[in-house]
C-alpha positions as CSV (number, residue, x, y, z in Angstrom):
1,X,0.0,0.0,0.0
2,X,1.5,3.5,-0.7
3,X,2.6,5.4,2.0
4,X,-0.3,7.7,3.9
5,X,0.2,11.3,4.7
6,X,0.7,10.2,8.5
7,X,3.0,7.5,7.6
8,X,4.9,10.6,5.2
9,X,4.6,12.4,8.5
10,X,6.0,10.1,11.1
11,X,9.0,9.3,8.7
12,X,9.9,12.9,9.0
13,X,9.8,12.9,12.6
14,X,11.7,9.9,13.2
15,X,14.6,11.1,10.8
16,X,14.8,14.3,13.2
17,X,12.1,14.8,16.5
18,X,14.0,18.2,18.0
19,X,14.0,19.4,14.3
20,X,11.9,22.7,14.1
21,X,8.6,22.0,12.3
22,X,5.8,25.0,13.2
23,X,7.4,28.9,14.4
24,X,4.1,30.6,15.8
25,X,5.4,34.4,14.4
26,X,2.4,35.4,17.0
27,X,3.7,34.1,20.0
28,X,7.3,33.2,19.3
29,X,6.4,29.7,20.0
30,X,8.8,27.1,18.5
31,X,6.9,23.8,17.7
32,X,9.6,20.6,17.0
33,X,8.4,18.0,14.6
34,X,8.0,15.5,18.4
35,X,5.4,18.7,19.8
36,X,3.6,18.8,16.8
37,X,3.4,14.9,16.3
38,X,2.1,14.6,20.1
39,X,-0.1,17.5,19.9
40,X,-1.6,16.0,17.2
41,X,-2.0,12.7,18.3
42,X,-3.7,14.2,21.8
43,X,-6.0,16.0,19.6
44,X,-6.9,12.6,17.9
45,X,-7.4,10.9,21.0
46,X,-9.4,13.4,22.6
47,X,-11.8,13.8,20.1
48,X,-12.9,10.1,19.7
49,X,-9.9,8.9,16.7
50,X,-10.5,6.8,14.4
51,X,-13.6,5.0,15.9
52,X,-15.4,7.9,15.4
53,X,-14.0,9.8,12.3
54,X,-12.4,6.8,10.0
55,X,-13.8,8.0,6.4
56,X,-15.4,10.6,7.7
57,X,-15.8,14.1,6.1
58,X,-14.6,17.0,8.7
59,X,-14.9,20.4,7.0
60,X,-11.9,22.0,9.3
61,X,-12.2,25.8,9.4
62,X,-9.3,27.1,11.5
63,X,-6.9,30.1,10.9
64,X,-3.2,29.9,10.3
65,X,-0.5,29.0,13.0
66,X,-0.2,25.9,14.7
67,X,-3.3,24.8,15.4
68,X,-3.9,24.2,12.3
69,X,-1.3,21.7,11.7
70,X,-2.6,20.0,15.2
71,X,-6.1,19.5,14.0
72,X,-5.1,18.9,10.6
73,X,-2.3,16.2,11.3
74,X,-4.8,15.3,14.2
75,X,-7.6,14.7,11.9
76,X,-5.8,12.5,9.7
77,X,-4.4,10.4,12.1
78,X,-7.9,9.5,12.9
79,X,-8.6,8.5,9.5
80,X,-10.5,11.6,8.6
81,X,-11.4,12.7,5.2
82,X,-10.2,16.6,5.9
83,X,-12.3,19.7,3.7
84,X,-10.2,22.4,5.0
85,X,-12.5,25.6,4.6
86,X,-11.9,29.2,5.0
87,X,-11.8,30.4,8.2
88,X,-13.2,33.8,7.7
89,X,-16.5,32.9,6.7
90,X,-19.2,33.0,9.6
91,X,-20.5,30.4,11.1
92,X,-24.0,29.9,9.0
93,X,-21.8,29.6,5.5
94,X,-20.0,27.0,6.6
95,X,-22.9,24.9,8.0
96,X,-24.6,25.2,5.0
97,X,-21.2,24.1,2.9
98,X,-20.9,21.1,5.6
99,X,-24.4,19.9,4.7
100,X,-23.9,20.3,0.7
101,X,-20.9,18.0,1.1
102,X,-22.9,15.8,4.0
103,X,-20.0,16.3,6.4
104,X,-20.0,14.6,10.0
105,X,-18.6,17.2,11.8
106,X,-17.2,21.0,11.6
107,X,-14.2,22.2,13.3
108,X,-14.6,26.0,14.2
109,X,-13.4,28.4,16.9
110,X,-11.8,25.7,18.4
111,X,-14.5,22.9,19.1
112,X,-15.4,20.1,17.0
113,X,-19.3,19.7,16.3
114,X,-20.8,16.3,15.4
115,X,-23.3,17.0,12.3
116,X,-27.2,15.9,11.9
117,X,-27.3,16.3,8.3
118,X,-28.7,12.8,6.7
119,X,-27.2,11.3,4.2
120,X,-24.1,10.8,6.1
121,X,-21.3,7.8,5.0
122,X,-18.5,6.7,5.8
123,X,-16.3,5.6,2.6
124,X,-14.4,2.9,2.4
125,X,-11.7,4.1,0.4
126,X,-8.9,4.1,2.7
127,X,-6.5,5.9,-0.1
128,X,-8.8,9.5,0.1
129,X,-7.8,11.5,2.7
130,X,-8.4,15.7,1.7
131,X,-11.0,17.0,0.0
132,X,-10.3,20.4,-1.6
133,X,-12.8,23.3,-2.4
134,X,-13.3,25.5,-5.2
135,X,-15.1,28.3,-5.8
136,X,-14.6,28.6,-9.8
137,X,-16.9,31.8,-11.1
138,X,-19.9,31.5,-8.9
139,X,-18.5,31.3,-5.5
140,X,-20.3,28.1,-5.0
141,X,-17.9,25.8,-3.7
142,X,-17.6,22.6,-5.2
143,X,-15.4,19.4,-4.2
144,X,-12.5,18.3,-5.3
145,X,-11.0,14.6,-3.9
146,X,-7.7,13.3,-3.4
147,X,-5.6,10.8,-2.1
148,X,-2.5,10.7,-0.1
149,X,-0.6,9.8,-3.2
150,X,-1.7,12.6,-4.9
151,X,-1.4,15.4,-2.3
152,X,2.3,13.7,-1.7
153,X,2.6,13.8,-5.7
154,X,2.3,17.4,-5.7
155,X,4.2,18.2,-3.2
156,X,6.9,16.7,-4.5
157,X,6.7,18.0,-7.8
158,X,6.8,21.6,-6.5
159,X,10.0,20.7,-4.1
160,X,11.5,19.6,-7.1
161,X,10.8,22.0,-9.3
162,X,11.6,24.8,-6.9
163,X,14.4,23.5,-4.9
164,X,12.6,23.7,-1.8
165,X,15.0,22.1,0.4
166,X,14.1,20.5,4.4
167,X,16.3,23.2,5.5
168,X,14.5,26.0,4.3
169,X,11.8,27.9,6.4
170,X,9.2,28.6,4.5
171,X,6.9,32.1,5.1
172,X,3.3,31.0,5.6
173,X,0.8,34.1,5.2
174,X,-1.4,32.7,2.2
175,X,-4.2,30.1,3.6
176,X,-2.3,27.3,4.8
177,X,-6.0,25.3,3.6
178,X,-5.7,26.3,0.2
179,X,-4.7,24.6,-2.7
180,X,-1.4,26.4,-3.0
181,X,-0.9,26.6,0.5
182,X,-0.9,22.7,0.6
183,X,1.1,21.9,-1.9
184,X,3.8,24.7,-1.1
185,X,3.3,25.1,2.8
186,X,1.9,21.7,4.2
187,X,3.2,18.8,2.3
188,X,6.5,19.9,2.1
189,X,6.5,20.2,6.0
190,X,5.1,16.5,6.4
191,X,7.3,14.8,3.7
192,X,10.4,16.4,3.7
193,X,10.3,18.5,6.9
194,X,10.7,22.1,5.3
195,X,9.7,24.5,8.7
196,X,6.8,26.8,8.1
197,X,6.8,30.3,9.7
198,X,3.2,31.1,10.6
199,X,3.4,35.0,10.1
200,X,1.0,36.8,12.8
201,X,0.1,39.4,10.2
202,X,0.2,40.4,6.6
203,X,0.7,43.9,7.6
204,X,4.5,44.8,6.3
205,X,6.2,45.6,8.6
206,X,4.9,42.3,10.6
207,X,6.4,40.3,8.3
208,X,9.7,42.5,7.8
209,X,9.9,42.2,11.8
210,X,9.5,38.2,10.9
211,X,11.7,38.3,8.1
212,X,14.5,39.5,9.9
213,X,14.1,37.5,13.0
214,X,13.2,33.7,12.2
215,X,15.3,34.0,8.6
216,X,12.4,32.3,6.3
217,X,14.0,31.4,2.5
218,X,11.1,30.6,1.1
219,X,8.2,33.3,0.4
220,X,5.5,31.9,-1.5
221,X,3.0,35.2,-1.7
222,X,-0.1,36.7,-4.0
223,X,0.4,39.8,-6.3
224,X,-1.3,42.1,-3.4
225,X,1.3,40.8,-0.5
226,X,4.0,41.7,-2.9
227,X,2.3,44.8,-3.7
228,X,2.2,45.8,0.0
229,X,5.5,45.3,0.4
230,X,6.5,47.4,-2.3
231,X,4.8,50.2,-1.2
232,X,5.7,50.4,2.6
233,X,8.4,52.2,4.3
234,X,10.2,48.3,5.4
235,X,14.2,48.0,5.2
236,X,14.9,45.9,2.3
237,X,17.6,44.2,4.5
238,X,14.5,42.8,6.8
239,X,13.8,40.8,3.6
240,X,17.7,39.7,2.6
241,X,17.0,35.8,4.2
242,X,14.4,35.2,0.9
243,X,16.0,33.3,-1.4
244,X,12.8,32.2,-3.5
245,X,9.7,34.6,-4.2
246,X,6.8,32.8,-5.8
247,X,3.6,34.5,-7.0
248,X,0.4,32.8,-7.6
249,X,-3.5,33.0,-7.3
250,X,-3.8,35.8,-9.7
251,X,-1.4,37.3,-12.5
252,X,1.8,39.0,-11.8
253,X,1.7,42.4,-13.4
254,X,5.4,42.9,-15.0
255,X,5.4,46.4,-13.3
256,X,5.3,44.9,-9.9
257,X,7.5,42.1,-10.6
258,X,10.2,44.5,-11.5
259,X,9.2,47.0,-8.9
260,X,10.2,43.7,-6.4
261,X,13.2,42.9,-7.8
262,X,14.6,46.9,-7.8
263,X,13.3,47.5,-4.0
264,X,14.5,43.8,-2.6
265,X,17.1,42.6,-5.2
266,X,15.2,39.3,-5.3
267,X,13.6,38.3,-8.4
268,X,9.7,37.0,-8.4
269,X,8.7,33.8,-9.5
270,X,5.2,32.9,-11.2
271,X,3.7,30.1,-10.4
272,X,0.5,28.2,-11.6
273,X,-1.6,25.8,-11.1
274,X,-5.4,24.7,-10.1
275,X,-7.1,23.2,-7.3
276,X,-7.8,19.9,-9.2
277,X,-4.4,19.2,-11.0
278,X,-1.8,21.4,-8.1
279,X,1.0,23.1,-9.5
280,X,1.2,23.0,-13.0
281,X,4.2,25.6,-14.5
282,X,6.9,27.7,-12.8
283,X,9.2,30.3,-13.6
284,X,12.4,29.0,-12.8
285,X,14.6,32.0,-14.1
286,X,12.3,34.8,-12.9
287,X,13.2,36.3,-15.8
288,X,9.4,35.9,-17.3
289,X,7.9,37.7,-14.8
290,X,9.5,40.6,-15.1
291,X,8.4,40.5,-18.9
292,X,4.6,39.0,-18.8
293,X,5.7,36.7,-21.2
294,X,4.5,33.4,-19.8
295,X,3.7,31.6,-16.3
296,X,7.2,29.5,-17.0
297,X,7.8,26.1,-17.8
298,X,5.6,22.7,-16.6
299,X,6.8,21.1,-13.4
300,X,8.7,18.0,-13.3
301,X,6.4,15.1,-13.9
302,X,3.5,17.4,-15.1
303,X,2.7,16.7,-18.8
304,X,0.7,19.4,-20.7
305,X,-1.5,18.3,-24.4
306,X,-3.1,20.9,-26.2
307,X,-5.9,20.4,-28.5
308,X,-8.3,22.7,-30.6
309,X,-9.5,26.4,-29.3
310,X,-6.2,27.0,-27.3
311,X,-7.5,24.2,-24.6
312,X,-5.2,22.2,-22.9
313,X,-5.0,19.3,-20.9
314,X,-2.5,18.5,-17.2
315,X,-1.6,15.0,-16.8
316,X,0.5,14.2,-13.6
317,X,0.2,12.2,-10.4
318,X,-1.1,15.0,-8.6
319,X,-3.8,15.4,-10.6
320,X,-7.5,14.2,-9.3
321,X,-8.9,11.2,-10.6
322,X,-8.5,9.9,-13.8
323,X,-5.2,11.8,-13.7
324,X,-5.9,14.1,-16.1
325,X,-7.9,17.7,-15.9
326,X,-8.7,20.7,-18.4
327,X,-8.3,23.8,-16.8
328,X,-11.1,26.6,-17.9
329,X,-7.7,28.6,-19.6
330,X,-7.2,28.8,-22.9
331,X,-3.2,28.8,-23.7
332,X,-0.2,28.0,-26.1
333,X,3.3,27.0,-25.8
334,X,6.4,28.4,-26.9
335,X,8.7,27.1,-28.7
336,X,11.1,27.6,-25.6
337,X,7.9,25.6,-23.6
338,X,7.0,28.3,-21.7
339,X,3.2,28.4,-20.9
340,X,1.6,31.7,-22.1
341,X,-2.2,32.2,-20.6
342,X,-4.8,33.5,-23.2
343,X,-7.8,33.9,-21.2
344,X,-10.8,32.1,-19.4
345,X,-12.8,29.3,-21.4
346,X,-16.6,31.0,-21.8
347,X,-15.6,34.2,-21.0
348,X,-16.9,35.5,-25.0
349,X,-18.9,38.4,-24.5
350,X,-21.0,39.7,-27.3
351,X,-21.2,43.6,-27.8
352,X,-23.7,44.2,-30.4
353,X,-23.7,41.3,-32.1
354,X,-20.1,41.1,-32.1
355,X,-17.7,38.6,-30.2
356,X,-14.6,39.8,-27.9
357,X,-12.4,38.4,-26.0
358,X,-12.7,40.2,-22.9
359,X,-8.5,39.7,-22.2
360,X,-7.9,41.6,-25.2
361,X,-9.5,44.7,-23.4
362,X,-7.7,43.8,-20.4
363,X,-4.3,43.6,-21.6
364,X,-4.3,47.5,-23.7
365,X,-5.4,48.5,-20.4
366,X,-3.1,47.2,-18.0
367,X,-0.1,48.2,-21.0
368,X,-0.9,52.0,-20.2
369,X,0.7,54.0,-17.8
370,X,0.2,54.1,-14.5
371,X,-2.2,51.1,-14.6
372,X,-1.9,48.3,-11.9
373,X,-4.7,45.9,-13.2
374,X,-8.2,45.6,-15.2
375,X,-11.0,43.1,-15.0
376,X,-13.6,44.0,-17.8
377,X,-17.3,42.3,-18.3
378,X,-20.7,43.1,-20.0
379,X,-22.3,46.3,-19.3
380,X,-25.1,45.5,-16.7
381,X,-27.7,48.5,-18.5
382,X,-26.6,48.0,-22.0
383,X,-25.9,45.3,-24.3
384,X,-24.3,47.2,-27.0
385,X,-21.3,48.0,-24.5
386,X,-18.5,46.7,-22.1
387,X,-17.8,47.9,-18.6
388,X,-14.6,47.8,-16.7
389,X,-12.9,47.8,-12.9
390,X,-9.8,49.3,-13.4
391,X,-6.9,50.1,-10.3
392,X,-5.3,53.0,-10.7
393,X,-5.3,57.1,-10.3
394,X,-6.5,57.9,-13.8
395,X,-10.0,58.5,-14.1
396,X,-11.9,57.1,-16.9
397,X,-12.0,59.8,-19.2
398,X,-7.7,59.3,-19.9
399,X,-8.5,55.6,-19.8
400,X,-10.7,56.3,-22.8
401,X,-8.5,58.4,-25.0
402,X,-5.6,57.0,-24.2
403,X,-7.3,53.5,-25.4
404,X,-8.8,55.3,-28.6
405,X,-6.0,55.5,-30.7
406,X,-5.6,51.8,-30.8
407,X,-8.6,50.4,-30.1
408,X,-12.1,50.4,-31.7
409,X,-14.5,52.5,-30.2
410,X,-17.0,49.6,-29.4
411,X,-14.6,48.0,-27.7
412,X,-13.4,50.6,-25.0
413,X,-15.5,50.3,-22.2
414,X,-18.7,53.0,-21.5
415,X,-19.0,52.2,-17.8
416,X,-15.2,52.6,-16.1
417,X,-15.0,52.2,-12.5
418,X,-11.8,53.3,-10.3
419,X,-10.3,51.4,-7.7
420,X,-6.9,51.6,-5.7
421,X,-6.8,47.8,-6.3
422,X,-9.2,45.3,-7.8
423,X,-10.7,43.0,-5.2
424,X,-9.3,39.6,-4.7
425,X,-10.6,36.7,-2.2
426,X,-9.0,35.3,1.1
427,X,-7.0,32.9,-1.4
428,X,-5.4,35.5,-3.9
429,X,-7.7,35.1,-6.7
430,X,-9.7,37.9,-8.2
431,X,-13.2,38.3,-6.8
432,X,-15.9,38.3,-9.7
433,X,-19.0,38.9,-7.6
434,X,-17.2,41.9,-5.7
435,X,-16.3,43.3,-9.5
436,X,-19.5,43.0,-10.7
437,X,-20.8,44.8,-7.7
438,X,-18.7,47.4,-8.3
439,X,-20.0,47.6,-11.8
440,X,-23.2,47.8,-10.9
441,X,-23.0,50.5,-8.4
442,X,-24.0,48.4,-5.5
């Protein structure tokens, strides 16, 4: 049988029990791979183990920092199925995402409470053990399954493919729940024993004061961390211990990449991937960030196919069941391999009568001056016109004319709203519904 997370787990612990596995950035705490194992194991035995919870669903809503590796190594070893879940939504969301997925308990400000929802079973597939969730477009969530090979699969690959090392400390501020934060944060801790830093803040000059302290190497960060750090008054030097800056969740503007590099003398990395297939591409070089040009190259042991409309297809063993996924991007490969994003499958608008790409808008926008990003969409009052969020100080008028020149009038948008940053979710990714409420004034 292949190995389990736990068994992953307790391999790393045996190879090194005082090794450092959890730094708590709120508390100053210092967890070793033995505190963490036995904390987790208490919490396993406290809460009824594997009698109770063997192939059971537990949607597991708890904050960064050690905690959550105890319930989440602690949930596993009781032969949970674990839906980690975002711990900022209130209480009566994540009941009602417990019961669509007919989970048998929720963990949330710190209690564990047994579900009544019918419907309940217990699977017998020993191999699942994480189930992750995605919101797509809609903000529905919507399951995704995996085993332990898989979630090992990916982490792997992205240790590989990076060079993340079991010396490194890695900086953990995005959701350590999340897709990204699993395959970048969590697995490497369990199978390889790479630290994690559990920052008390995203404020700046939190995690300078961090950064200069605990010495984390390995930043894996969202466009608007990067962007925060950029713009505050923080002593480049705080930062000097980063060795590897990866970007994900949302595209890296070339502006802010470079802006990185000139203010911390450490190049940014993209990085891509999906919830059903993990990390896909990476810029190894950094060097395409700074350019746009593409989201890098495929990871070791991820295998890309491209067939008609730009679609394309991941094959790897991190990839959910049947080992193979099409993500909803349309894309093309360069000649060098490099993976060059063309826009969202479906997202065609027509504008009196007339198809567009809504990217192409996008893109002249974010080339002008002085602009930091751009989602456009439909006009909500008129179907003969397009409507955009756009973040920067211009107002819409220079948006306009400075679009005009190059671009046909019935494709520069009528409706043009200002922000100092386009909003983005908990997990980095841009956040549709808040866009189109901006859009539509409410």
């Amino acid at each position: 049988m292949p190995p389990t997370l736990t068994d992953a787990w307790h391999a790393t612990v045996a190879r090194d029990p005082a090794a450092t596995a959890v730094i708590d950035g709120a508390t100053a705490h210092v967890w070793s791979r033995r505190d963490m194992a036995t904390a987790a194991e208490a919490w396993a035995e406290k809460h009824g183990g594997a009698a109770r919870w063997s192939g059971r669903r537990v949607l597991m809503a708890e904050p960064n920092g050690p905690r959550w590796f105890e319930v989440f190594l602690g949930l596993l070893q009781a032969g949970a199925v674990v839906v980690p879940a975002d711990a900022t939504e209130p209480a009566s969301a994540l009941h009602a995402i417990a019961a669509e997925l007919k989970a048998a308990a929720i963990w949330h400000d710190g209690s564990l409470a047994p579900t009544t929802f019918s419907g309940q079973r217990r699977t017998r597939r020993t191999d699942l053990c994480l189930v992750k969730l995605t919101s797509g477009s809609t903000g529905r969530p919507r399951a995704r399954c995996f085993t332990h090979a898989q979630m090992l699969a990916d982490g792997a690959q992205v240790c590989g493919s990076m060079g993340i090392q079991p010396a490194d400390i890695t900086l953990a501020i995005i959701p350590l729940g999340h897709s990204y934060g699993l395959g970048n944060l969590v697995m490497p801790l369990l199978a390889q024993g790479t630290s994690v830093l559990c920052s008390a803040s995203p404020l700046p000059q939190v995690v300078a004061a961090e950064c200069a302290r605990w010495r984390p190497t390995v930043f894996p960060a969202v466009p608007t961390l990067l962007r925060a750090l950029v713009r505050a008054e923080v002593d480049p030097a705080a930062l000097a211990s980063l060795r590897l800056v990866i970007s994900a969740g949302a595209a890296l503007e070339p502006d802010l990449a470079t802006a990185f590099t000139s203010r911390f003398g450490r190049r940014v990395h993209s990085f891509y991937g999906s919830s059903e297939t993990g990390g896909i591409t990476f810029d190894r070089t950094g060097e395409a960030a700074l350019t746009g040009r593409s989201v890098g190259t495929p990871l070791d042991g991820v295998a890309l196919s491209f067939r008609a409309g730009a679609r394309f297809t991941v094959a790897s063993a991190a990839v959910m069941a049947p080992g193979c996924f099409s993500p909803p991007d349309r894309a093309m490969l360069t000649a060098e391999g490099e993976l060059v994003l063309l826009g969202r499958v479906g997202r065609t608008l027509k504008v009196a009568g007339r198809r567009l790409d809504p990217v192409e808008v996008e893109r002249a926008l974010c080339a002008l001056a002085g602009v930091r990003g751009a989602s456009v969409l439909a006009h909500p009052d008129r179907p003969d016109a397009l409507a955009a969020v756009v973040a920067t100080e211009l107002n819409p008028t220079h948006l306009r004319a400075a679009l005009s020149p190059t671009m046909a009038a019935w494709k520069i948008p009528k409706r043009i709203v200002v922000v100092a940053e386009l909003p983005t979710t908990s997990r980095g990714k841009l956040d549709s519904a808040a866009i189109r409420r901006l859009v539509c004034g409410r």
